[in-house]
C-alpha positions as CSV (number, residue, x, y, z in Angstrom):
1,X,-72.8,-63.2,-37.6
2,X,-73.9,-67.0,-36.8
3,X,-74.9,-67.8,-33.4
4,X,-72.8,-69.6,-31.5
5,X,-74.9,-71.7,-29.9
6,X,-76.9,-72.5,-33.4
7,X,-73.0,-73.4,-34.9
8,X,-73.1,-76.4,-32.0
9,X,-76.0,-77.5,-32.8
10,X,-75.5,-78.0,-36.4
11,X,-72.2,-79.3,-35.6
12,X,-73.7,-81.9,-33.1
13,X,-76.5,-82.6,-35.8
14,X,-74.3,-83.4,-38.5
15,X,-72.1,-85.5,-36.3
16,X,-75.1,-87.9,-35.7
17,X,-75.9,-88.4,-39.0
18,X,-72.2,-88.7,-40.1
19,X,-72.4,-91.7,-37.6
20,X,-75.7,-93.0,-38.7
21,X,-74.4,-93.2,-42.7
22,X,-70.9,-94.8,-40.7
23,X,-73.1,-97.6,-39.5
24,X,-75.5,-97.8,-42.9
25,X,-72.2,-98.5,-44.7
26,X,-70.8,-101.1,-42.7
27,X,-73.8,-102.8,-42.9
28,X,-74.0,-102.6,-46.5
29,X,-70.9,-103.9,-47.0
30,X,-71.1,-107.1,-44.7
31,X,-74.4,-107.2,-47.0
32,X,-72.4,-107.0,-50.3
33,X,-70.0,-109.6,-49.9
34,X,-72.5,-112.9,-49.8
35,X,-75.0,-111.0,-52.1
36,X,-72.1,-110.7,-54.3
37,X,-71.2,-114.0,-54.2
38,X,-74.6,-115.3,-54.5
39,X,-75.4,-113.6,-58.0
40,X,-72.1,-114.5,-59.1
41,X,-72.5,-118.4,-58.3
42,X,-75.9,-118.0,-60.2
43,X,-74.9,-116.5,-63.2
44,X,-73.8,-119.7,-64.8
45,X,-76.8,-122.0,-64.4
46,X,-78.8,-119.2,-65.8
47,X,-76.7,-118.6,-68.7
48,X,-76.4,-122.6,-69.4
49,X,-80.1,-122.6,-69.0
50,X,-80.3,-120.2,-71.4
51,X,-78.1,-121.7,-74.4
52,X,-80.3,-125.2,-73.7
53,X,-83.3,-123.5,-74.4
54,X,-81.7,-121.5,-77.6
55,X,-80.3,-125.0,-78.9
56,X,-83.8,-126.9,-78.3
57,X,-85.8,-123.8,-80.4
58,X,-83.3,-123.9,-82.8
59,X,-84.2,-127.8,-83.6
60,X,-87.4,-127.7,-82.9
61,X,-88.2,-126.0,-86.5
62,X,-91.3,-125.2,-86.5
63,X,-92.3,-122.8,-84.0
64,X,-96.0,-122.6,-85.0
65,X,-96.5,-125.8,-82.4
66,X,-94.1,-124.6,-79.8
67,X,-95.1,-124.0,-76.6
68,X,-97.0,-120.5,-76.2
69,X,-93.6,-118.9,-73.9
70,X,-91.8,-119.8,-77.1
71,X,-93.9,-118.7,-79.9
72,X,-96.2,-116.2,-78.2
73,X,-99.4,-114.8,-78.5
74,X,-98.8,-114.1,-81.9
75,X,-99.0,-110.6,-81.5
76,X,-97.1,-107.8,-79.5
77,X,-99.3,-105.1,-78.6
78,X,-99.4,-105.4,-74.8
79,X,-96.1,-105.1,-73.1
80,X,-95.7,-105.8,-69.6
81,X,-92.3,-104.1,-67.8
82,X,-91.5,-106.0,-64.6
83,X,-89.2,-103.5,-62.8
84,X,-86.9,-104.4,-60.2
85,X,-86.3,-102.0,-57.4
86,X,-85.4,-101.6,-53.5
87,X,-87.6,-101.5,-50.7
88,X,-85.2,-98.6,-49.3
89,X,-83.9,-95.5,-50.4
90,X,-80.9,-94.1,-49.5
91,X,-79.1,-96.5,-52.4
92,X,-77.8,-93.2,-54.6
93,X,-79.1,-93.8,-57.9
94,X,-80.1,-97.5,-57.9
95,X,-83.7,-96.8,-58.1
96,X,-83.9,-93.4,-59.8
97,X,-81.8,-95.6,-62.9
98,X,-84.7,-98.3,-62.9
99,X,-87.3,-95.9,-63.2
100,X,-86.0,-94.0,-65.5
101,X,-85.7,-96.7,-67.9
102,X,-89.1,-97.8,-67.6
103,X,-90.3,-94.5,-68.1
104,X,-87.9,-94.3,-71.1
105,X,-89.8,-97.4,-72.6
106,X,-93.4,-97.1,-71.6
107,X,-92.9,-93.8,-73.5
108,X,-91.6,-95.2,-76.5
109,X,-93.7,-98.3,-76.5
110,X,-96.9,-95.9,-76.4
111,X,-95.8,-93.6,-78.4
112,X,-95.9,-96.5,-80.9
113,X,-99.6,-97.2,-80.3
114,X,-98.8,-100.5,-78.0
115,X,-100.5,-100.6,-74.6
116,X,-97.8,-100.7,-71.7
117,X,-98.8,-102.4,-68.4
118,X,-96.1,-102.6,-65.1
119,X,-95.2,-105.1,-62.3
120,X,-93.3,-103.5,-60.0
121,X,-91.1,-105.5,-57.7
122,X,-89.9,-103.0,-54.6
123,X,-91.8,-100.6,-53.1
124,X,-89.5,-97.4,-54.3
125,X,-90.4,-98.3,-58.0
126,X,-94.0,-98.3,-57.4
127,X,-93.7,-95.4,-55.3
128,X,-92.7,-93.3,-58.6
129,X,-94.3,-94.8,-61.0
130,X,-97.4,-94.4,-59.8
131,X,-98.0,-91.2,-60.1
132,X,-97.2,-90.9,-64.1
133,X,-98.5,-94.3,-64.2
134,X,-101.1,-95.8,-61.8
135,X,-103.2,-96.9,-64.5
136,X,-100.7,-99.2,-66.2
137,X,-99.4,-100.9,-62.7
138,X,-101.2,-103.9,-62.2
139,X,-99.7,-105.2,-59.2
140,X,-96.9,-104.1,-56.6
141,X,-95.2,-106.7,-55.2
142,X,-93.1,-105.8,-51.3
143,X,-91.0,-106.9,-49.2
144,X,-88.7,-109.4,-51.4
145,X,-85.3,-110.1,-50.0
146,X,-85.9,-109.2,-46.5
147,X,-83.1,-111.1,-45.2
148,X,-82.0,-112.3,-48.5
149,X,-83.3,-113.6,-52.0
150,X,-84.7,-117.0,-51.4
151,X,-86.0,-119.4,-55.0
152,X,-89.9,-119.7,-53.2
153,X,-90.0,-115.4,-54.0
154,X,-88.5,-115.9,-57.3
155,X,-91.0,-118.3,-58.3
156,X,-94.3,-116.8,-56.9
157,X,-93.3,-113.7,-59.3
158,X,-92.7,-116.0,-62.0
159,X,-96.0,-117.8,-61.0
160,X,-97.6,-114.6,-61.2
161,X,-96.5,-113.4,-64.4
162,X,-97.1,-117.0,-66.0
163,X,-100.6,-116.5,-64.8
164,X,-101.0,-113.1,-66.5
165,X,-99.9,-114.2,-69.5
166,X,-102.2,-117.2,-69.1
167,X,-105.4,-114.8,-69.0
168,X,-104.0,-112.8,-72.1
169,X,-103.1,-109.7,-69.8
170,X,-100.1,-108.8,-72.5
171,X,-97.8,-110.9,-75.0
172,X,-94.5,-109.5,-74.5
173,X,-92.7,-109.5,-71.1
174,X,-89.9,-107.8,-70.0
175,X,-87.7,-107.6,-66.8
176,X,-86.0,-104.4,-65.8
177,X,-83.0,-104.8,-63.2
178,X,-79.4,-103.8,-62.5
179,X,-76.6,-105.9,-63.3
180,X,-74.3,-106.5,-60.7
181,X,-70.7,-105.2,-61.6
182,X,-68.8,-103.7,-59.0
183,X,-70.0,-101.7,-55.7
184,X,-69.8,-98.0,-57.8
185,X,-71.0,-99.9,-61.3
186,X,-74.7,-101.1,-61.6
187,X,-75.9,-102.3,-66.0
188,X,-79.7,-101.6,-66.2
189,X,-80.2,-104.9,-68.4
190,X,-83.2,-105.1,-69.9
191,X,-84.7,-108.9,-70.8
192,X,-87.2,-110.3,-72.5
193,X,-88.8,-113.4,-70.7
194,X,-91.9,-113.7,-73.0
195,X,-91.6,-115.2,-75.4
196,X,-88.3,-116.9,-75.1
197,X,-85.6,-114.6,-76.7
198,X,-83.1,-116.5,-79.2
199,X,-79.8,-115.9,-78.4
200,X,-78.7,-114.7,-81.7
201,X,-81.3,-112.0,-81.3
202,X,-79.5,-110.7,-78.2
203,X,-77.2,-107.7,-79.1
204,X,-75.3,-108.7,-76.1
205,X,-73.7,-112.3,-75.6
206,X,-72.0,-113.2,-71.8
207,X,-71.0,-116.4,-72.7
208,X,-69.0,-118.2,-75.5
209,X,-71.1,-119.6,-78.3
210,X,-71.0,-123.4,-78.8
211,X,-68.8,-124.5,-81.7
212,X,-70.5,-125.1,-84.8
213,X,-71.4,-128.5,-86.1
214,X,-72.6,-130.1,-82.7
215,X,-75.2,-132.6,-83.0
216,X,-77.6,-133.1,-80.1
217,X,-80.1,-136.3,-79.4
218,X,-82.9,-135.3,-77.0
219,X,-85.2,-137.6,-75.1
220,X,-88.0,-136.8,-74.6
221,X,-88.4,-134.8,-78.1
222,X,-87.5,-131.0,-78.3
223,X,-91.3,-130.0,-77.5
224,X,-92.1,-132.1,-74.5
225,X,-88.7,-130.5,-73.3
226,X,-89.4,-127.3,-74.1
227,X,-92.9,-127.3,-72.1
228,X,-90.6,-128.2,-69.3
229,X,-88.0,-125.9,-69.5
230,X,-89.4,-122.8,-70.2
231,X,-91.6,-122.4,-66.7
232,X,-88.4,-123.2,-65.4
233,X,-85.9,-120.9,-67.0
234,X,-88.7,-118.1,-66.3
235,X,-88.4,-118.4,-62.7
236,X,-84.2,-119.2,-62.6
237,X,-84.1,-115.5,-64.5
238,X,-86.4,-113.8,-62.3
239,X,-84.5,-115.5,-59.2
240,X,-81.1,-114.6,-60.9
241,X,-82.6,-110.6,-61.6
242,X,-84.0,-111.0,-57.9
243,X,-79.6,-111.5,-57.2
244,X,-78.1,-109.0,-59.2
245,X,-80.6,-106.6,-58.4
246,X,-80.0,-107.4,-53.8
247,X,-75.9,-107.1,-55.1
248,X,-76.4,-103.9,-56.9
249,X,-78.8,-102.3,-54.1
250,X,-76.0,-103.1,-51.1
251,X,-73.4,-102.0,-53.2
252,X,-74.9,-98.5,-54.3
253,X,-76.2,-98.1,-51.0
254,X,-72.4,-98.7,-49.7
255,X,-71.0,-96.3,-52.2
256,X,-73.7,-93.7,-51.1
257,X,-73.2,-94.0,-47.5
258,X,-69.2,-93.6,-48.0
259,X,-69.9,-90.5,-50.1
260,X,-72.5,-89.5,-47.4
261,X,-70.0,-89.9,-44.4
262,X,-67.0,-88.1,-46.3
263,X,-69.5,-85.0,-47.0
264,X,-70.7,-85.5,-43.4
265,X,-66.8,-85.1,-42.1
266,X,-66.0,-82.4,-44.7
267,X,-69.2,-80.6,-43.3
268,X,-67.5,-81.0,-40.3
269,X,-64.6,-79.6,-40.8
270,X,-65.9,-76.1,-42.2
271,X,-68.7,-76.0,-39.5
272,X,-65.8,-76.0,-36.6
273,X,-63.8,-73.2,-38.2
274,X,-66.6,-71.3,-38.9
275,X,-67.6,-71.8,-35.1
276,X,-63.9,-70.8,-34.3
277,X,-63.8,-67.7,-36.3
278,X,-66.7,-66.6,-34.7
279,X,-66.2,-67.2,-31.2
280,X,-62.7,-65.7,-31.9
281,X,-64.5,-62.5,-33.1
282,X,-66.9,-62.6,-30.3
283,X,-63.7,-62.3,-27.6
284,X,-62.0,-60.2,-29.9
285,X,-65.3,-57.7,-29.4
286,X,-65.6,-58.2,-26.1
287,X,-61.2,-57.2,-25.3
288,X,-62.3,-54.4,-27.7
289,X,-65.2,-53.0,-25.0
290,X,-63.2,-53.8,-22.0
291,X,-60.4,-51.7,-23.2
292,X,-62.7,-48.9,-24.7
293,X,-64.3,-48.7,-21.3
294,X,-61.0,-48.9,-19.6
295,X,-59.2,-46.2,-21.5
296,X,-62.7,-43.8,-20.7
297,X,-62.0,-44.4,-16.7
């Protein structure tokens, strides 16, 4: 039979916490609503940004003079997986999701004889991945989003991979985040940043396409442009991955923390009567002896 004593205890430990994961998801939630808003407010400029780019490759013609996060290396057999993660657990699945999809493709990628080499971007991602992985991370990168997502940290990761890429450390880039959709929905979206991905390769479209027949003049020409733009639209999807990804991580840590404090208060509840059925069988004993050694007198 469970000591009493040990029963308030638990009971008093489990309260604590149930306030601690009360608190966690309040906070989450004030969190949630201007991350929310943020990635949603981005989303356009970094689709419209998008379609520009896709209409100036598609004039350009030939892509053999295009700039090299256009056309490429000219070969893919170094990939580099930037993975997008928290700083903080205690998010539910958020980062277990992001690593498993890199895992998923660094697996496939060297299972076909391609050499795989990760930037992770929160500390729970490199956490894992380092120990299947520690020879393919190249760099860990903390501490992004403290307060919240500001452009400066968005462009000193897209500085950084631009200068990998400079030095012929891979040919293929690709971003690993969660989508925002809703506070109990997180898409991991993969993208490929380098080289620029044409939209009609995308299996997935989130805007309209332009109506056919429209006829474009650009000044300067498509290539001078193009060497503008695509620095540019490398940073603008990092900072808009940096987004969905601080909206995802608020919401999945607000989800968990509800589920957290409804366990905590259900715990609760089964703690107390099992406290009250015992203490109930521990008077019950004790009017049991007292009338046993009555009854003998």
């Amino acid at each position: 039979m469970p000591n009493l004593k040990d029963l308030r205890v638990r009971i008093d430990s489990v309260k604590s916490t149930q306030k601690i994961t009360s608190a966690m998801k309040m906070v989450a939630a004030a969190k949630l609503r201007r991350a929310q808003e943020s990635a949603e407010a981005a989303r356009p400029y970094a689709e419209r940004m998008e379609r520009i780019l896709d209409s100036l490759a598609g004039s350009l013609g030939d892509i053999s003079g295009a700039p090299e996060l256009l056309a490429g290396t000219g070969k893919d057999q170094t990939y580099l997986i930037v993975a997008f993660t928290a700083n903080r657990g205690l998010c539910g699945g958020f980062n277990s999701s992001i690593v498993r999809r890199v895992r998923q493709m660094a697996i496939e990628l060297r299972d076909n004889g391609k050499t795989i080499k990760i930037l992770c971007v929160g500390r729970k991602g490199h956490d894992v991945l380092k120990r299947e992985f520690s020879d393919e991370i190249v760099e860990s990168i903390e501490d992004i989003g403290k307060r919240h997502v500001q452009y400066d940290e968005a462009l000193s990761i897209s500085n950084r991979i631009t200068e990998l890429f400079a030095a012929g450390e891979f040919d293929v880039c690709t971003i690993i985040f969660n989508r925002f959709q809703s506070a109990m929905t997180q898409i991991i979206t993969p993208q490929q940043l380098i080289p620029f991905e044409p939209a009609e390769t995308k299996s997935t479209k989130t805007t309209d396409i332009e109506e056919p027949g429209s006829v474009y003049i650009f000044e300067p020409e498509e290539k001078d442009l193009l060497e503008s733009l695509l620095p540019r639209n490398l940073s603008i999807q990092v900072f808009q991955a940096l987004l969905e990804s601080a909206a995802s991580e608020h919401g999945a840590r607000m989800t968990a923390m509800d589920s957290a404090t409804r366990n905590a208060g259900d715990m609760i509840d089964n703690l107390t009567l099992t406290y009250n059925r015992t203490r109930q069988a521990f008077i019950t004993k004790e009017l049991i002896e007292i009338i046993s050694g009555a009854e003998a007198l």
